[in-house]
N, CA, C and O atoms as a DFTB+ gen file, in Angstrom:
376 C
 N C O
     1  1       0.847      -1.184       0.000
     2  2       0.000       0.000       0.000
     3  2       0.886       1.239       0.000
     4  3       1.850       1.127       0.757
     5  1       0.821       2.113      -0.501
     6  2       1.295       3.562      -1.058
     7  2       0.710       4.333       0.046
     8  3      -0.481       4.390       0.353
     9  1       1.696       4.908       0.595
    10  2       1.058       6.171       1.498
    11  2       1.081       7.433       0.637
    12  3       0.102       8.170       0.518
    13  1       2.476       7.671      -0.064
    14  2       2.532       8.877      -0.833
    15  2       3.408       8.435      -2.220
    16  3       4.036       7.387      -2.365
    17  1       3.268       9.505      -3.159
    18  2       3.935       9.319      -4.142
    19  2       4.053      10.410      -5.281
    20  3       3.127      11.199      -5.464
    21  1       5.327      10.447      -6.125
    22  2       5.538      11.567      -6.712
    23  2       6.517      11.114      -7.981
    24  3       7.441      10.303      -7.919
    25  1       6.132      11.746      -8.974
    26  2       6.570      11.716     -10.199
    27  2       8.035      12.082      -9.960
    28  3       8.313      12.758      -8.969
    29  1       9.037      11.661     -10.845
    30  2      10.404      11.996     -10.661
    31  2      10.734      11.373     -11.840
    32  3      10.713      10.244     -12.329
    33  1      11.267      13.307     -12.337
    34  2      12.404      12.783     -13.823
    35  2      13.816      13.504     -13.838
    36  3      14.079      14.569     -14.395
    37  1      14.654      12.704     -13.116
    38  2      15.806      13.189     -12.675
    39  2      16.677      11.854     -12.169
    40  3      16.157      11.087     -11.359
    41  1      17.876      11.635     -12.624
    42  2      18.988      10.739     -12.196
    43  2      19.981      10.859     -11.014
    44  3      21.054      10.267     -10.896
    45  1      19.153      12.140      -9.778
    46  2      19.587      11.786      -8.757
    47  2      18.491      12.473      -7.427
    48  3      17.949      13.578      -7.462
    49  1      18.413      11.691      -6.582
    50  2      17.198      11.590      -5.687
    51  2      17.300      11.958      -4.348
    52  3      16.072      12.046      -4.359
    53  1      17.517      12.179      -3.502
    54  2      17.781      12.526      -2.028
    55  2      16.206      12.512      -1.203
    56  3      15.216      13.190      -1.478
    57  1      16.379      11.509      -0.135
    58  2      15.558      11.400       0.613
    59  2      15.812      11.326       2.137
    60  3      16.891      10.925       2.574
    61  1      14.697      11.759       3.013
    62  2      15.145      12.305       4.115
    63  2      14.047      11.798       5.040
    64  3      12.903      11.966       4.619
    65  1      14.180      11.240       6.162
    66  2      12.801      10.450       7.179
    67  2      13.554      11.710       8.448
    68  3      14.699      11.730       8.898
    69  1      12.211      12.786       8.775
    70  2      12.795      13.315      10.044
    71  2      12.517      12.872      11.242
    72  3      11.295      12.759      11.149
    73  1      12.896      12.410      12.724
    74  2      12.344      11.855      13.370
    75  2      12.836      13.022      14.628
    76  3      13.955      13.492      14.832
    77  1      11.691      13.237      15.270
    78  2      11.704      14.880      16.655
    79  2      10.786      14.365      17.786
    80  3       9.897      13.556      17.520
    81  1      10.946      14.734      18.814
    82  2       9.881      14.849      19.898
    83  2       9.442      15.851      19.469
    84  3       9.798      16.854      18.852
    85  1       7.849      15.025      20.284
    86  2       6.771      16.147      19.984
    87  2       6.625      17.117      21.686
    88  3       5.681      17.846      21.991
    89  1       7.660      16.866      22.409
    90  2       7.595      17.992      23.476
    91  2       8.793      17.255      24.280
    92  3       8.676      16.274      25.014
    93  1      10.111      18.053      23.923
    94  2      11.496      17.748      25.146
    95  2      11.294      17.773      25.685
    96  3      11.783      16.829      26.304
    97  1      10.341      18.638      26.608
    98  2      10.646      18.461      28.231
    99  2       9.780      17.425      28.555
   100  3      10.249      17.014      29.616
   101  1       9.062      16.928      28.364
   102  2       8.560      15.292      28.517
   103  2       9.547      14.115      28.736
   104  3      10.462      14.125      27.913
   105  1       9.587      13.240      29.518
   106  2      10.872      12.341      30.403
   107  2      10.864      11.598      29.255
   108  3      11.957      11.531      28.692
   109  1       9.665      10.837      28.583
   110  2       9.530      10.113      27.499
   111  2       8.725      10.759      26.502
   112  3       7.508      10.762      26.686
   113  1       9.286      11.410      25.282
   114  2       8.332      11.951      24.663
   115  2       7.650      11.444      23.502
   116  3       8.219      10.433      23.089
   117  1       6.722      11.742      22.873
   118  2       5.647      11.270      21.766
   119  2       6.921      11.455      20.784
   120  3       7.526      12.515      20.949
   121  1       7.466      10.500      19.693
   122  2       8.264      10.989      18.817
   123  2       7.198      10.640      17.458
   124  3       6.367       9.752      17.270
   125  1       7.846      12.235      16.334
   126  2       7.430      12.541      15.623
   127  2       7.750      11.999      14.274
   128  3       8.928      12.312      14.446
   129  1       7.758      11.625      13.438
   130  2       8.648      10.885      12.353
   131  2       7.508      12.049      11.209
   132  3       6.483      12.591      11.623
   133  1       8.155      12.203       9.525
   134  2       7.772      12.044       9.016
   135  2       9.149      11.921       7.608
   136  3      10.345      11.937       7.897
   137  1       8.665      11.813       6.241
   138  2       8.943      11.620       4.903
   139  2       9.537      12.448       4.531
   140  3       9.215      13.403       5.238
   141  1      10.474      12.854       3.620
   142  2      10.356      13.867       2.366
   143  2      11.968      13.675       1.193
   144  3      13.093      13.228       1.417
   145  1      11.445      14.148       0.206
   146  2      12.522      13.842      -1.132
   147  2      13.149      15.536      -1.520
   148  3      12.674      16.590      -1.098
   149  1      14.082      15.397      -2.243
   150  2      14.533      16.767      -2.576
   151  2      15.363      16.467      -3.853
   152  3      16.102      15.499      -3.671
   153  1      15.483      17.155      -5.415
   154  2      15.525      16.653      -6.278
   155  2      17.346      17.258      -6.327
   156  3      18.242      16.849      -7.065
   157  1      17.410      18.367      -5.233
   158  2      18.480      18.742      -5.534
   159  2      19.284      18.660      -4.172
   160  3      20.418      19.134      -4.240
   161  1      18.883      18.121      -2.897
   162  2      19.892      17.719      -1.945
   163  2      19.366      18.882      -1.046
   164  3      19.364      18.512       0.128
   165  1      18.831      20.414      -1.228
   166  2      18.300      21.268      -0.476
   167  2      17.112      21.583      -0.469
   168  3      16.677      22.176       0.518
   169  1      16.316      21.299      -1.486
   170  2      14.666      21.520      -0.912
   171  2      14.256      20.094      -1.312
   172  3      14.345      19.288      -2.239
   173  1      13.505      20.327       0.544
   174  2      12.658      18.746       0.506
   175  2      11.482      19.246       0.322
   176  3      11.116      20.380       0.631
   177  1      10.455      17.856      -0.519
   178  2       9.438      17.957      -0.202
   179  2       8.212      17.032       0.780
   180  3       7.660      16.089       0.213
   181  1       7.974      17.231       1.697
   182  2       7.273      16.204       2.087
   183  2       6.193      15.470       1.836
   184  3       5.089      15.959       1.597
   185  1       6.520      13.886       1.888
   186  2       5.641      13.159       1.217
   187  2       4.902      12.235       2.331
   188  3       5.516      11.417       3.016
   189  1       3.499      12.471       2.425
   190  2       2.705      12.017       3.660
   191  2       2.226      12.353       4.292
   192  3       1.643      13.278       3.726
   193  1       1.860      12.338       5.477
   194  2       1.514      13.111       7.048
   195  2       2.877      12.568       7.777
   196  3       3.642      11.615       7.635
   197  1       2.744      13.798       8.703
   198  2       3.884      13.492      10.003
   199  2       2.403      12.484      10.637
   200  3       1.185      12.532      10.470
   201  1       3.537      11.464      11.559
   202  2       3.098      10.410      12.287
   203  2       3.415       9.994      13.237
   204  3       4.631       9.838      13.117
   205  1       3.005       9.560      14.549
   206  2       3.628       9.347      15.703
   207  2       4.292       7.972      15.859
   208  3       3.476       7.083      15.616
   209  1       5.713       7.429      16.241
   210  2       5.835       6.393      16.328
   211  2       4.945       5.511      17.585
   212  3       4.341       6.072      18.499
   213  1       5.004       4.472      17.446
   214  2       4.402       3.726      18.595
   215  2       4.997       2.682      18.410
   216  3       5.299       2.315      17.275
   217  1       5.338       1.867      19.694
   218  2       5.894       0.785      19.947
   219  2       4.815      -0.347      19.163
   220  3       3.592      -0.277      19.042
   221  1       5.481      -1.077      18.835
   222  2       4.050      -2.265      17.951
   223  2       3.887      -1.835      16.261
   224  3       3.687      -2.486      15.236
   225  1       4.022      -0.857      16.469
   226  2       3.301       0.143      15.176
   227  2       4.432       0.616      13.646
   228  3       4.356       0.461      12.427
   229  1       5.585       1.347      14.780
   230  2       6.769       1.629      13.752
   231  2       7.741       1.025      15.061
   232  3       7.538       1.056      16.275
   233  1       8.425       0.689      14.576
   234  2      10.204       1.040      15.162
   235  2      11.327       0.691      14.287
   236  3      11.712      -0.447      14.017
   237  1      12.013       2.288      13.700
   238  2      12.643       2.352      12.835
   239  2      12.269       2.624      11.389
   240  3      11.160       2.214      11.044
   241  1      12.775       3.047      10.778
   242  2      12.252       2.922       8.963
   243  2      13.132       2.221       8.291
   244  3      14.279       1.793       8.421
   245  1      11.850       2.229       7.165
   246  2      12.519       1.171       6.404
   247  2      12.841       1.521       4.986
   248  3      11.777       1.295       4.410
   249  1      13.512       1.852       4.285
   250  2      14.185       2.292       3.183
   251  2      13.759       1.503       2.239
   252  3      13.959       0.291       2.316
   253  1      12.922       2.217       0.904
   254  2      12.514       1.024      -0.129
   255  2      12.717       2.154      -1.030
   256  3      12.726       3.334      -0.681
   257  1      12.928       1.581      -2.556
   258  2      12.802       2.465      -3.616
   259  2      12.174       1.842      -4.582
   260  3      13.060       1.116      -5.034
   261  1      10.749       1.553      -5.505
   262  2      10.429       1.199      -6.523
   263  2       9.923       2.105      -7.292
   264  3       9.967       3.276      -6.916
   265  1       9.165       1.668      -8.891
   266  2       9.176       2.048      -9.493
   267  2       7.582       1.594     -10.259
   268  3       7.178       0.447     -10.451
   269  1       6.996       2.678     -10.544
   270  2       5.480       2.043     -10.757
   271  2       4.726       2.767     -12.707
   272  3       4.865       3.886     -13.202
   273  1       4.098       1.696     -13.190
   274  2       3.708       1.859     -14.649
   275  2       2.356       2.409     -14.251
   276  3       1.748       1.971     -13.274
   277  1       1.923       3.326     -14.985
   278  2       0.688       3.753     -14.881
   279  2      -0.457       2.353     -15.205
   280  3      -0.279       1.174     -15.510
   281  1      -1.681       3.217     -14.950
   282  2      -2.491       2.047     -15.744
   283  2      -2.712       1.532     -16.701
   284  3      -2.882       0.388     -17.123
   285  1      -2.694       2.790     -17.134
   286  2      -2.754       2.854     -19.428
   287  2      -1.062       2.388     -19.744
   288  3      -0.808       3.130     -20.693
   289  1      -0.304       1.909     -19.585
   290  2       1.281       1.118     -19.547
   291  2       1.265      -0.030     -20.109
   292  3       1.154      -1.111     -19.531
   293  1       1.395       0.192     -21.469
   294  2       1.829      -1.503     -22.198
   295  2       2.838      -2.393     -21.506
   296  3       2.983      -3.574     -21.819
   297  1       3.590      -1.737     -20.474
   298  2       4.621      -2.675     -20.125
   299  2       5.192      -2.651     -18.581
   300  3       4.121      -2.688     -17.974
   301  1       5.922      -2.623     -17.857
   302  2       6.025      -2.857     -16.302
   303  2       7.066      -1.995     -16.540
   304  3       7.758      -1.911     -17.555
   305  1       7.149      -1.065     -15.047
   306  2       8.038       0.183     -14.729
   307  2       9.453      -0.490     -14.078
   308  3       9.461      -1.577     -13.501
   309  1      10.482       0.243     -14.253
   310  2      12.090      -0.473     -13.713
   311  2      12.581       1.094     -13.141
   312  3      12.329       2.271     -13.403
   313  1      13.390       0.362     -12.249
   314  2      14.639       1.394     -11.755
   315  2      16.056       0.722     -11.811
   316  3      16.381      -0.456     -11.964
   317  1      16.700       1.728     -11.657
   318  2      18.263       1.098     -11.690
   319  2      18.507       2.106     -10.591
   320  3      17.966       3.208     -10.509
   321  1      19.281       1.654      -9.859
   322  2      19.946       2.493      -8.983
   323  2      21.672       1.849      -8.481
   324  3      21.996       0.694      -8.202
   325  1      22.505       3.098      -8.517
   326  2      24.103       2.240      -8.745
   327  2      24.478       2.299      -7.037
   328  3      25.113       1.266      -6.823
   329  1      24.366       2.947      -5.967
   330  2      23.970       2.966      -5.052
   331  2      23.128       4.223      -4.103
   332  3      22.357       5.102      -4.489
   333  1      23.624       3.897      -2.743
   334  2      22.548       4.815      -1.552
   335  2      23.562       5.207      -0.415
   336  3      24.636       4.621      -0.554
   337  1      23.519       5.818       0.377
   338  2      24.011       6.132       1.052
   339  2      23.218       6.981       2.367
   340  3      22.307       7.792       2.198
   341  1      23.788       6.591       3.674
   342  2      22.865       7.308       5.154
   343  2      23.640       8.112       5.761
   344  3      24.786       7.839       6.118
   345  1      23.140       9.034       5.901
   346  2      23.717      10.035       6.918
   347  2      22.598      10.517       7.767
   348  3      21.368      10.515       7.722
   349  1      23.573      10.946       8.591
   350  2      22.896      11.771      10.375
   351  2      22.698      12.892       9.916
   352  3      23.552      13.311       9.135
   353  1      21.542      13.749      10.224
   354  2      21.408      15.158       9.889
   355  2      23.156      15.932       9.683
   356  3      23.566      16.398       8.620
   357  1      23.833      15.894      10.805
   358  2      25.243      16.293      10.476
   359  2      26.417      16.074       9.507
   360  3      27.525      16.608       9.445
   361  1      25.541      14.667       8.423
   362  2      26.318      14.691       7.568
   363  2      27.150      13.363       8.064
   364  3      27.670      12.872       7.062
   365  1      27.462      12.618       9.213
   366  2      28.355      11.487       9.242
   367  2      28.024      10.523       8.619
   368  3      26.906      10.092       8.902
   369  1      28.507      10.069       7.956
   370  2      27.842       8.404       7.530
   371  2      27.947       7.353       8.337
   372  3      29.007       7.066       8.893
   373  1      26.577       6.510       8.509
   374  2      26.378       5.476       9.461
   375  2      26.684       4.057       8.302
   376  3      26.616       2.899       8.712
């Protein structure tokens, strides 16, 4: 099932899952997660609703990339991708 989705015609992609409390000074707080892509590495756009994690529900994300044919599509949609790479908001790679 598709939560969100967006056309993309461009050979390089940047995507970003933000994850925040929804109030620091809380001992344990509600954390906030949501989506978003950016075609050029500085403007994201967000794709979805922000969402609260819950134990049972989310823990952690999960990184997928496919590729989808419309309906009217004589033939099945492909991606190639040569690789990916994660970083910490600061830029370290994990």
């Amino acid at each position: 099932m598709a939560v969100a989705s967006a056309p993309v015609s461009t050979t390089a992609l940047f995507f970003r899952v933000t994850v925040r409390p929804e109030n620091e000074s809380e001992i344990v707080p509600r954390v906030l997660c949501s989506f978003s892509y950016s075609l050029d590495g500085k403007r994201f756009t967000t794709l979805g609703k922000e969402f609260v994690a819950r134990e049972g529900q989310w823990v952690g994300a999960k990184v997928g990339v496919f590729a989808l044919a419309g309906a009217k599509a004589n033939r099945l949609g492909f991606t190639d991708f040569d690789w990916f790479r994660i970083e910490t908001v600061g830029g370290k790679e994990q």
